[in-house]
DSSP file (Angstrom, degrees, kcal/mol; ACC not computed):
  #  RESIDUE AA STRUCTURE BP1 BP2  ACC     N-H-->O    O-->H-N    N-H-->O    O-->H-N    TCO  KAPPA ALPHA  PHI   PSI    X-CA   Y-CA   Z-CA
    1    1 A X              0   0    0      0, 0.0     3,-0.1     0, 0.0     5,-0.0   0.000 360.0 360.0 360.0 154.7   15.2   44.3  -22.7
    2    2 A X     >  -     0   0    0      1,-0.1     4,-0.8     4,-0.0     5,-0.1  -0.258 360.0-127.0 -60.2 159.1   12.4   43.6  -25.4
    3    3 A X  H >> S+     0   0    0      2,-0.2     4,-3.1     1,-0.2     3,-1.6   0.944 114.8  53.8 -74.3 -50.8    8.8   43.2  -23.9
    4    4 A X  H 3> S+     0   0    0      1,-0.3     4,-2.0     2,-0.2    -1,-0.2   0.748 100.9  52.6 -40.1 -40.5    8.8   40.3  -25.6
    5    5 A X  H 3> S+     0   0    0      2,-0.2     4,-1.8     3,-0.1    -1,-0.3   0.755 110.0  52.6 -63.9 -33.8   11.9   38.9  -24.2
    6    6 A X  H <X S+     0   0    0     -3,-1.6     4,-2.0    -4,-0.8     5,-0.3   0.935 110.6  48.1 -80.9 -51.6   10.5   39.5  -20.8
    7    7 A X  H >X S+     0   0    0     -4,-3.1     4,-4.5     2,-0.2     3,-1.2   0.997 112.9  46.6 -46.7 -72.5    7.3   37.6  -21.6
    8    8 A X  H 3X S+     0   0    0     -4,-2.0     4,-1.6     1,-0.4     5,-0.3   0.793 109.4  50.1 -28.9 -53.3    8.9   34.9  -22.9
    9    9 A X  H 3X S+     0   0    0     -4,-1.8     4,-3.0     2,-0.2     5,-0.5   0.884 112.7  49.3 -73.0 -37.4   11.2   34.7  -20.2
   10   10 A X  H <X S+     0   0    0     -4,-2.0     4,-1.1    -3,-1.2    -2,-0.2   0.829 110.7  53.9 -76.4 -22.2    7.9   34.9  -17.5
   11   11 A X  H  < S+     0   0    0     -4,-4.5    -1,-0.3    -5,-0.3    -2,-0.2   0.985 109.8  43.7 -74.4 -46.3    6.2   32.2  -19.5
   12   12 A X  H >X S+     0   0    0     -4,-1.6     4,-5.1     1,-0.3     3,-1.0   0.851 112.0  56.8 -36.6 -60.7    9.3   29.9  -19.3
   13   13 A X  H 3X S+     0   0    0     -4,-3.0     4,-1.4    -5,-0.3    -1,-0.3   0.935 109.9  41.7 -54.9 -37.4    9.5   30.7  -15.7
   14   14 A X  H 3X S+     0   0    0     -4,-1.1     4,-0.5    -5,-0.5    -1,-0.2   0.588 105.0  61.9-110.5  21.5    6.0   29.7  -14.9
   15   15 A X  H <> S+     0   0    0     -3,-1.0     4,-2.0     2,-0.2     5,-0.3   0.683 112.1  38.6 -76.4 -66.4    6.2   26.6  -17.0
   16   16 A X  H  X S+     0   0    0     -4,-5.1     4,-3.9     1,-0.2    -2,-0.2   0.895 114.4  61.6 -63.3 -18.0    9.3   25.2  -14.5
   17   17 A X  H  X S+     0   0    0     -4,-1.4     4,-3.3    -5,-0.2    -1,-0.2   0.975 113.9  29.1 -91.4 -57.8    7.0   26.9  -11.6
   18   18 A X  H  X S+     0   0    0     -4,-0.5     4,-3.0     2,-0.2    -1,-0.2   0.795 121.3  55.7 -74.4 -12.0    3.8   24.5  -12.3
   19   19 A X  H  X S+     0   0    0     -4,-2.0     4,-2.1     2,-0.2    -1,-0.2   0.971 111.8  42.0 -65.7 -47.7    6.2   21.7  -13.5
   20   20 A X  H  X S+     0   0    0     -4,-3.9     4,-1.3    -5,-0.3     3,-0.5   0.917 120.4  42.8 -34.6 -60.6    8.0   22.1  -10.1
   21   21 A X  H  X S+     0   0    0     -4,-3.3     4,-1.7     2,-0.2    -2,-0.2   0.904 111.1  56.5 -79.8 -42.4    4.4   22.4   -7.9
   22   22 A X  H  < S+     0   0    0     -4,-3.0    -1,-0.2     1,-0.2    -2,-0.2   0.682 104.4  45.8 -58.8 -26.3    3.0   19.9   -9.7
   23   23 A X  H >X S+     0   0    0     -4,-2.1     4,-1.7    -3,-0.5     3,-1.5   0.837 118.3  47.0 -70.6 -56.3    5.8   16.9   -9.0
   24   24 A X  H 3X S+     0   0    0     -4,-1.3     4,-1.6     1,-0.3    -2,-0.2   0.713 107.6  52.9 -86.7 -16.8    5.9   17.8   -5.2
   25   25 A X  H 3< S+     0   0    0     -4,-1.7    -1,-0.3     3,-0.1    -2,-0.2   0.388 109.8  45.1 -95.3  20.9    2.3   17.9   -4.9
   26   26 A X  H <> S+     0   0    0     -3,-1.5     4,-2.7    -5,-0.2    -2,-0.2   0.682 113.0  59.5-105.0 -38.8    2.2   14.2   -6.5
   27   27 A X  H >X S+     0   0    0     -4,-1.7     3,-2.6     1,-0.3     4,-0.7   0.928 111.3  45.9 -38.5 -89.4    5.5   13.6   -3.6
   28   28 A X  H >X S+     0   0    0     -4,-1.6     4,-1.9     1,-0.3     3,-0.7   0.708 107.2  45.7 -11.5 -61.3    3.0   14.5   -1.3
   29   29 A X  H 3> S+     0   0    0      1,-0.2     4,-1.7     2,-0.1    -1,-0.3   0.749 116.1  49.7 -87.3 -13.3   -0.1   12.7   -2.0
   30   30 A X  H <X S+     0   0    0     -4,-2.7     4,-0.8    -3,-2.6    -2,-0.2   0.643 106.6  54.1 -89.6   7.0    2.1    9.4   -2.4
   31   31 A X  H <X S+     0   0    0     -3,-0.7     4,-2.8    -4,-0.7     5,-0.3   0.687 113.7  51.4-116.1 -59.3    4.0   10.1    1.3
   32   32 A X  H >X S+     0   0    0     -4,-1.9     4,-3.6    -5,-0.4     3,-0.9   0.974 109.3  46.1 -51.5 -53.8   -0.1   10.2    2.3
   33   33 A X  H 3X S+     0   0    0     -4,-1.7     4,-2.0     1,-0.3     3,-0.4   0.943 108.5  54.3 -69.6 -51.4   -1.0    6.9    0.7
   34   34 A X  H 3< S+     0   0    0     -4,-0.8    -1,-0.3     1,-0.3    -2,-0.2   0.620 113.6  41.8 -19.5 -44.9    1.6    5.3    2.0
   35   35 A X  H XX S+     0   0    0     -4,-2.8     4,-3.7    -3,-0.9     3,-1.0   0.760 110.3  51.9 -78.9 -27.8    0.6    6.5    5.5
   36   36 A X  H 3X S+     0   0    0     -4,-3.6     4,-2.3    -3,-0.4    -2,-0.2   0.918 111.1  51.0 -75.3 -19.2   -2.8    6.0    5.3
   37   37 A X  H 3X S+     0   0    0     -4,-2.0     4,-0.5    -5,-0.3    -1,-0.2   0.368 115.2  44.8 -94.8  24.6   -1.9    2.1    4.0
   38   38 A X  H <> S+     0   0    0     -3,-1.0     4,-2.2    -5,-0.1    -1,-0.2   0.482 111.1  49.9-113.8 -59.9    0.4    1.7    7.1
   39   39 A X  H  X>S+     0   0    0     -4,-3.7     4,-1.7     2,-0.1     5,-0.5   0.963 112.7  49.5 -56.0 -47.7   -2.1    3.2    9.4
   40   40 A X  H >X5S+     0   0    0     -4,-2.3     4,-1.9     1,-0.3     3,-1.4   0.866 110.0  53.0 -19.4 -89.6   -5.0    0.5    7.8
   41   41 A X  H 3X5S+     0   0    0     -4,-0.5     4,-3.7     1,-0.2    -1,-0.3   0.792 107.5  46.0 -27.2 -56.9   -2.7   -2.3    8.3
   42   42 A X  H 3X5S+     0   0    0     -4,-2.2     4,-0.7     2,-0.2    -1,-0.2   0.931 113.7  54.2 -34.7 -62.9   -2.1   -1.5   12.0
   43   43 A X  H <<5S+     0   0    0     -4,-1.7    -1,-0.2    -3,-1.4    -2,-0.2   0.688 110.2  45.4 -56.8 -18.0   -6.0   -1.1   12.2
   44   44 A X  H  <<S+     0   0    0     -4,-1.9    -1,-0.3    -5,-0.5    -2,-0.2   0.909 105.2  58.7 -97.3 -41.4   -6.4   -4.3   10.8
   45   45 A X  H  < S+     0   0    0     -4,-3.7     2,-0.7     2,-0.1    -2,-0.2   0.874  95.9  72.9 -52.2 -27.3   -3.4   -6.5   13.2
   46   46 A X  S  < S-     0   0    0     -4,-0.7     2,-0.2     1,-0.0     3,-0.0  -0.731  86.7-150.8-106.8 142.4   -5.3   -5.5   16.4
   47   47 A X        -     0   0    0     -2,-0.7     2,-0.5     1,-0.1    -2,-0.1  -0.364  26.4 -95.4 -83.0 156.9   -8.3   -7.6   16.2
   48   48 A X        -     0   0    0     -2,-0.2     2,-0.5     1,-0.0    -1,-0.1  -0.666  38.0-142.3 -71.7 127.9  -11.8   -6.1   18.0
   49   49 A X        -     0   0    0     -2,-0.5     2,-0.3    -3,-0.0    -1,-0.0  -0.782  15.1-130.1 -97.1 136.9  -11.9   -7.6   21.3
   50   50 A X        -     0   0    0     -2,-0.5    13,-1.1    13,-0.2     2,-0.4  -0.704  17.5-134.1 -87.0 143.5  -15.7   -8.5   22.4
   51   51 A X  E     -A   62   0A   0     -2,-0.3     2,-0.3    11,-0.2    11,-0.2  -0.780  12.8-164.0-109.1 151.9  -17.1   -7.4   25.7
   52   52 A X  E     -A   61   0A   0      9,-2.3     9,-2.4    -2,-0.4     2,-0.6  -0.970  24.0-121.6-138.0 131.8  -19.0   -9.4   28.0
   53   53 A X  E     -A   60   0A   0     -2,-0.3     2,-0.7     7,-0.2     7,-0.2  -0.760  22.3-145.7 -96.3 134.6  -21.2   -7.7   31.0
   54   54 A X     >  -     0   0    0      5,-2.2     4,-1.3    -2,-0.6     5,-0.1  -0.781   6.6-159.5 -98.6 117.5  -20.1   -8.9   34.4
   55   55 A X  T  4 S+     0   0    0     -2,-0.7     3,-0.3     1,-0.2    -1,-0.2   0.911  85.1  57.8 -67.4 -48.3  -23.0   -9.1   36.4
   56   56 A X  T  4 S+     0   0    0      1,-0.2    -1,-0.2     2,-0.1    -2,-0.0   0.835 123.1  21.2  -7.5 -78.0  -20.6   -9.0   40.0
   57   57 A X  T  4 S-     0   0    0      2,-0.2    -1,-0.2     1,-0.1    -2,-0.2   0.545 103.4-132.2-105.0  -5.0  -18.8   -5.7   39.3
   58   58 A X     <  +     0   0    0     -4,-1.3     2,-0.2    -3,-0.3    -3,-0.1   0.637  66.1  91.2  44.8  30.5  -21.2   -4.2   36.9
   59   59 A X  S    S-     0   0    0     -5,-0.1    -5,-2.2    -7,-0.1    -2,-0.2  -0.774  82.9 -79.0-128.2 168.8  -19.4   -3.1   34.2
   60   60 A X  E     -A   53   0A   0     -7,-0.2    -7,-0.2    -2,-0.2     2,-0.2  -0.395  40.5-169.3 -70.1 135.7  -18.3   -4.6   30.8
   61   61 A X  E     -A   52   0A   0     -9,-2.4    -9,-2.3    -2,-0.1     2,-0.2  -0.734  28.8-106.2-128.5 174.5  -15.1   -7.0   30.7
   62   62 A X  E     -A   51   0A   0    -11,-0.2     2,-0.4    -2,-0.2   -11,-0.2  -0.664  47.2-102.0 -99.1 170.0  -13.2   -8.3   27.3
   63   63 A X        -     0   0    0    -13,-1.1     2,-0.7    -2,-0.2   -13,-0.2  -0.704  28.4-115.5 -96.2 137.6  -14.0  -11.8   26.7
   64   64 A X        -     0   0    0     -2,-0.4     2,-1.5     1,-0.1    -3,-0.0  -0.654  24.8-159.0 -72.6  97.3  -11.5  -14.5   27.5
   65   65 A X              0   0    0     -2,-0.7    -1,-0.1     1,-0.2    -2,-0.0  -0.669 360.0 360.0-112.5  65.1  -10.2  -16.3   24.3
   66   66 A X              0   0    0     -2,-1.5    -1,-0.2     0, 0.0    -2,-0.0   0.203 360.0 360.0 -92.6 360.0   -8.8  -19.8   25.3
């Protein structure tokens, strides 16, 4: 084959090659956002419980929320 043909052909080839990596690495970082805005949510349904020191046992207890 021509050198040229062979170039040609490598340039083509590494045209689909970045087209390729570039589309899986966009898959990827939307797979991520998607988890990080699933984990968030979670983080945000369990509410912060407050601690209260119980003088009796001497350690910290959650506060009772009547």
């Amino acid at each position: 084959m021509s050198p040229l043909v062979l170039i040609a052909a490598a340039g083509v080839g590494g045209v689909m090659l970045a087209r390729w990596g570039m589309r899986e690495i966009q898959r990827i970082n939307d797979e991520l956002e998607k988890s990080r805005a699933r984990v968030a949510e979670r983080g945000r349904a369990h509410a912060v419980r407050q601690l209260r020191f119980d003088p009796e046992t001497g350690t910290y207890r959650p506060v009772e929320h009547r």
